[in-house]
C-alpha positions in Angstrom: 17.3 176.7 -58.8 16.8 175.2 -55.7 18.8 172.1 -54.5 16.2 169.6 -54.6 15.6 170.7 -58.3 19.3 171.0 -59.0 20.2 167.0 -57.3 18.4 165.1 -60.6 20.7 167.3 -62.9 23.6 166.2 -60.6 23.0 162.4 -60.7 22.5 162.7 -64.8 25.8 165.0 -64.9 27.7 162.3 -62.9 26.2 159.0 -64.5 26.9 160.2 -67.9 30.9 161.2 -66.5 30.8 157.4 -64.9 29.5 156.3 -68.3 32.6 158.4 -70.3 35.1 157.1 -68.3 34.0 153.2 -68.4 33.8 153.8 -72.7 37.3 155.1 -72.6 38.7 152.4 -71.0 36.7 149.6 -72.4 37.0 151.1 -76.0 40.0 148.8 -77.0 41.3 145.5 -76.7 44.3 145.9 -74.0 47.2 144.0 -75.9 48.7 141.1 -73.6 52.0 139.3 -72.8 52.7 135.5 -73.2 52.3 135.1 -69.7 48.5 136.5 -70.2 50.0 140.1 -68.4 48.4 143.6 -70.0 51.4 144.2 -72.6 53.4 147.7 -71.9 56.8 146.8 -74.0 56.7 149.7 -76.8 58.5 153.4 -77.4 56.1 155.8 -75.8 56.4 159.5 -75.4 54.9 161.8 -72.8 55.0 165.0 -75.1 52.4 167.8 -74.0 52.1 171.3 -72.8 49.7 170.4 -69.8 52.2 171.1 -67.0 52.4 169.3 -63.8 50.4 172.6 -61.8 47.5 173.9 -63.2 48.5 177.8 -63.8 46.7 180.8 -61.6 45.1 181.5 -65.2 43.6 178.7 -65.5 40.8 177.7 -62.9 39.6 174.6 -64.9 40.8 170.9 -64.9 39.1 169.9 -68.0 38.6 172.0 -71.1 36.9 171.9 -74.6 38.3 171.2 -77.7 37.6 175.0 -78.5 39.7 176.5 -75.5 42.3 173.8 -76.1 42.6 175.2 -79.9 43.0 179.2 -79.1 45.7 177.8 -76.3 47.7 176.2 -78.6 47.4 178.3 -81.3 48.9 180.9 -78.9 52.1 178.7 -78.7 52.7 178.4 -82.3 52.5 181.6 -82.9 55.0 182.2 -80.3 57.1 179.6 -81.3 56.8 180.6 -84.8 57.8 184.1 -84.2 60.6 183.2 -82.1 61.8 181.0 -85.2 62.3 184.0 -87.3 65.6 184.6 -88.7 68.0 186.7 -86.4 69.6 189.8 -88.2 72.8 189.6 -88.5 73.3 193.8 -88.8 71.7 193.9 -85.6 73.4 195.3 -81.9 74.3 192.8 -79.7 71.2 192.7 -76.7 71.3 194.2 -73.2 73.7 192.9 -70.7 72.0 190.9 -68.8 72.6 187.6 -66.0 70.4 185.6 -68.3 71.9 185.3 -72.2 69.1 183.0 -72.9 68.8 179.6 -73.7 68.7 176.9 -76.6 67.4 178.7 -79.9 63.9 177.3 -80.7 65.2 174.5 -83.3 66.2 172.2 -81.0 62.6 172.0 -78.6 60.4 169.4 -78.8 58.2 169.8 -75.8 54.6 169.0 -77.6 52.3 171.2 -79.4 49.0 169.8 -77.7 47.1 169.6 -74.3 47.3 166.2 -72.8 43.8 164.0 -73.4 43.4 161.9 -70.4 40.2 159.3 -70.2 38.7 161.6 -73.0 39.4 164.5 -70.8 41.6 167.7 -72.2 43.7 168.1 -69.3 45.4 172.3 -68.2 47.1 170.1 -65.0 48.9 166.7 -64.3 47.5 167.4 -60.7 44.3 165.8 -59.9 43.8 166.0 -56.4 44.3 168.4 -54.8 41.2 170.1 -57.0 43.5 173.2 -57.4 46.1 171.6 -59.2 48.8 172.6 -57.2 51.4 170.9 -55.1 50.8 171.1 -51.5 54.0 172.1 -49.9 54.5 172.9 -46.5 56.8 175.4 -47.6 57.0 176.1 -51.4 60.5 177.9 -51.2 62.3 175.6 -48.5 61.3 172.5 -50.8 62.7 174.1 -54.1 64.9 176.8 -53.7 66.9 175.5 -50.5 66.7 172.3 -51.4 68.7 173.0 -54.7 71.3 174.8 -52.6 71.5 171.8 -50.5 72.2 169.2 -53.2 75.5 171.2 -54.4 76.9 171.2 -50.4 75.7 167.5 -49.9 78.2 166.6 -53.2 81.2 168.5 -52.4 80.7 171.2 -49.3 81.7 174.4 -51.3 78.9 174.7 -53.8 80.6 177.1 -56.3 81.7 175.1 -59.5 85.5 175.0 -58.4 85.4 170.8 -59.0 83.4 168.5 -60.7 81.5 167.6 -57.9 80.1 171.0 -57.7 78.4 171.5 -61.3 74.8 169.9 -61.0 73.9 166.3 -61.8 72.4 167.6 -65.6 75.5 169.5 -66.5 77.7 166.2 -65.4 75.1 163.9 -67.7 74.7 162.0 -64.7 71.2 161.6 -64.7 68.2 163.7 -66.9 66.8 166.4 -66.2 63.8 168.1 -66.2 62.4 165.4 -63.7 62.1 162.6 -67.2 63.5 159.6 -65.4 61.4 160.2 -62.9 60.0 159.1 -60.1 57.4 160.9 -61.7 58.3 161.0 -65.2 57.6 164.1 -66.7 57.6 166.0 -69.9 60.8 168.3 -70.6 62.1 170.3 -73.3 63.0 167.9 -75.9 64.1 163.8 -75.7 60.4 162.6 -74.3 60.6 159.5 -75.5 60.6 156.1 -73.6 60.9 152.4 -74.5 59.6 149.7 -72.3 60.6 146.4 -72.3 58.3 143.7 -70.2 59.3 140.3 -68.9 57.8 138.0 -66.9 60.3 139.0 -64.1 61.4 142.7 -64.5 60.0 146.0 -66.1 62.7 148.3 -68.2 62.1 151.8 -68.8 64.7 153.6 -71.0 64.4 156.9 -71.2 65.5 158.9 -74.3 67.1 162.1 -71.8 70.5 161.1 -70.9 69.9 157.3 -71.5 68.9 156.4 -68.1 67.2 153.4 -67.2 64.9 152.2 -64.8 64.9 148.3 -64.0 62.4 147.5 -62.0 61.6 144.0 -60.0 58.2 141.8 -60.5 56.9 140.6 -57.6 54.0 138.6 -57.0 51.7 141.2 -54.8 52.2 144.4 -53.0 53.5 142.8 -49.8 56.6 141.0 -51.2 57.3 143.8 -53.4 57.2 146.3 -50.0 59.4 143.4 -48.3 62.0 143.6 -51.2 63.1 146.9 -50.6 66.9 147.3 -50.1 68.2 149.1 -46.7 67.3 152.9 -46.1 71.1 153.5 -46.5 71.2 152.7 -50.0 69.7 155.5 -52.5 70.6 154.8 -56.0 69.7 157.6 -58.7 65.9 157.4 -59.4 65.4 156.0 -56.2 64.4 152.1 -55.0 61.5 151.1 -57.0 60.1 147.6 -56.5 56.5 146.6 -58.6 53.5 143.9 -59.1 50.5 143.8 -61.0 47.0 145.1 -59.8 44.9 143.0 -62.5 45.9 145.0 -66.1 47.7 148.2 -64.0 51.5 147.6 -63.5 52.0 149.3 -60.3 55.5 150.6 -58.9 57.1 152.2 -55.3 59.7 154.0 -55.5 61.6 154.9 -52.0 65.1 156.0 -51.0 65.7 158.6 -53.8 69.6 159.6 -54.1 69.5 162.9 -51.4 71.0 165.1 -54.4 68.3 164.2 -56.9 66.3 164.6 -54.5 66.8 168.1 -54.0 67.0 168.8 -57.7 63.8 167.1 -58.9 60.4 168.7 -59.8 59.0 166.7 -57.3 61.3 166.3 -54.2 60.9 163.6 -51.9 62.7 162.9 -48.2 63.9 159.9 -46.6 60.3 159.3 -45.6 58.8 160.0 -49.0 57.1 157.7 -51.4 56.0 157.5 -54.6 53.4 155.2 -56.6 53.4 155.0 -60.1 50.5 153.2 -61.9 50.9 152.0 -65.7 47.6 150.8 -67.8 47.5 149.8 -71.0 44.8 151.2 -72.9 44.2 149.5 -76.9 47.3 149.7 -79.0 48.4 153.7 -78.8 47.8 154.4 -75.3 49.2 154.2 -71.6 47.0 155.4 -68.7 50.0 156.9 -66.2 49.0 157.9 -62.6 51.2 158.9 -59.4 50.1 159.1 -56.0 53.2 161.3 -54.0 53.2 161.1 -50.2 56.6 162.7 -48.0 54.6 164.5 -44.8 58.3 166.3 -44.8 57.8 168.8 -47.8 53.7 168.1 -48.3 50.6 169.0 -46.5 48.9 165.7 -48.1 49.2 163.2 -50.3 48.5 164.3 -54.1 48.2 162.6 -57.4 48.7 163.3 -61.0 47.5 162.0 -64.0 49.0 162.0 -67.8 48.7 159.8 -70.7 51.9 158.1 -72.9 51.2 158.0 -76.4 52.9 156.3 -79.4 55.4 158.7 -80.8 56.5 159.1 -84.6 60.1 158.6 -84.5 61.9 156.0 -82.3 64.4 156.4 -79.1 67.8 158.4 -80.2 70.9 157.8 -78.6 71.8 160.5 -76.0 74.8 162.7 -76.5 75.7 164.5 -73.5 79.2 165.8 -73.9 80.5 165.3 -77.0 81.6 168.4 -78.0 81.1 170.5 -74.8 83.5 172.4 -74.0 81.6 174.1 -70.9 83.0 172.1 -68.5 86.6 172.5 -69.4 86.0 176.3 -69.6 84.6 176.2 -66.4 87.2 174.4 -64.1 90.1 176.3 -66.1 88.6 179.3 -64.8 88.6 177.9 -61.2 92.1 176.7 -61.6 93.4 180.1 -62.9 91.6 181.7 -60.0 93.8 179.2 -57.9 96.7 179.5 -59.1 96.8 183.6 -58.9 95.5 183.7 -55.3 98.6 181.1 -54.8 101.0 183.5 -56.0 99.5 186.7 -54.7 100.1 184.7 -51.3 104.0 183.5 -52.1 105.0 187.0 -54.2 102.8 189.6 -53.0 101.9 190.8 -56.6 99.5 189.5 -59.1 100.4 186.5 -61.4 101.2 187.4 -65.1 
């Protein structure tokens, strides 16, 4: 097929995409505000198995229902064979440095692909095409950076004080990059309950209770002006908003340096994100990011998901209640203390 053949095919392949997309988003009634304001207050849920990068398997953005189906089949059958009943007769497994996680019973990451504007989605990533996150340098924005949040808390780095175990273990804020900026799905507690007034946006999310609070301003320019000084970086950053017509749009600045380098998506002091909320009918919220930080990224690059209504409601988080890792892990560390102290005094080894 030549090209001037193949460019009427193109124009009907695109109109009829333009056509999709303006059905989705006209399809329902957006649900509105007193103040006349596209209506986000709710408990949403951003439960799926699309990831944030598309995976090297995977070379398409969009796939049919068929695919989606043999995909997720493939996960309950794992998930169902990893249910099954451990044997109590059996030898204790292989020494290794990973015992393994939380058994199976306690997940709730989603069962389904994401469906965004009608679209079953294998990546959050839109742009770049490949999915993927465009770092400079993939292993000094992750790896390092993690080894840099435990010496920017305490200078050691080794779990001998509190302000050495990392900010999920201390409950300080959620993990799994949930609270966002850029709020994304994790193993379990994906739930989120706005709460719109005429004056602020509150996002509570289910993992570890946080809370985003964020200020309505009139337009983009006296949001951008409202900005609090570079020197202060509160946990889940500086994030100001306004409305673009039915979008509620948000900028987040200024993340705290040790989130920072613990989040799925880490930003500098010159990074930026842009979140974008649109209500779509009753069960549905169209949720877009733009991330731009020329420090870790070779571009700007957006990602796009879509917050559903969930079946059960917003639990309350318990964190520590009945953890006893914390106190098994300092006592360790003190021990250790205490017998180097009297090595150094006696000589000999403490008792």
């Amino acid at each position: 097929m030549n090209g001037a053949s193949a460019l009427p095919r193109l124009i009907v392949m695109i109109s009829s995409a333009l056509v999709a997309t303006a059905g989705w988003a006209c399809a329902q009634e957006t649900p509105r505000a007193p103040n006349g304001k596209a209506d986000l207050t709710g408990t949403w849920t951003s439960l799926s198995l699309t990831p944030l990068e598309r995976p090297d398997s995977q070379p398409k953005l969009v796939i049919s229902r068929e695919e989606a189906d043999k995909l997720e089949g493939r996960v309950a059958t794992g998930r169902t064979q990893a249910a099954q009943r451990t044997d109590p007769k059996a030898p204790a497994p292989p020494k290794t440095s990973n015992p393994g996680g939380y058994n199976d019973f306690w997940l709730d990451p989603g069962d389904r692909y994401s469906v965004v504007k009608g679209e079953i989605r294998t990546s959050g990533i839109v742009e770049p095409v490949n999915g993927k996150i465009p770092y400079r340098d993939r292993l000094a924005s992750t790896v390092v950076q993690r080894q840099i949040s435990q010496e920017y808390a305490s200078g050691k780095g080794d779990y001998q004080g509190p302000e050495d175990i990392p900010l999920r273990e201390r409950c300080l804020i959620g993990f799994g990059n949930t609270g966002g900026p850029g709020m994304l799905g994790s193993v379990y507690n994906n739930t989120y309950q706005f709460v719109q007034t005429e004056h602020h946006m509150v996002m509570l999310i289910e993992m570890v209770h946080d809370a985003r609070i964020i200020p309505i301003f009139a337009s983009a320019r006296e949001a951008r002006a409202a900005h609090r000084p570079n020197a202060i970086t509160p946990w889940l950053g500086d994030s100001v908003g306004w409305w673009e017509g039915d979008t509620f749009v948000m900028e987040t600045i200024n993340v705290n340096p040790i989130q920072a380098s613990e989040s799925s998506i880490p930003l500098t002091k010159d990074g930026k994100m842009v979140e974008r909320f649109t209500r779509v009918g009753n069960g549905e919220i169209f949720y877009e990011f733009e991330v731009t930080d020329p420090n870790h990224y070779t571009q700007p690059w957006k990602a796009e998901y879509t917050l559903t209504v969930p079946k059960g409601r917003v639990y309350e988080y318990a964190c520590h209640e009945g953890n006893y890792a914390m106190l098994g892990i300092l006592g360790g560390a003190r021990l250790a203390e205490r017998k180097a102290a009297q090595i150094a005094v006696r000589g000999s080894p403490a008792q």
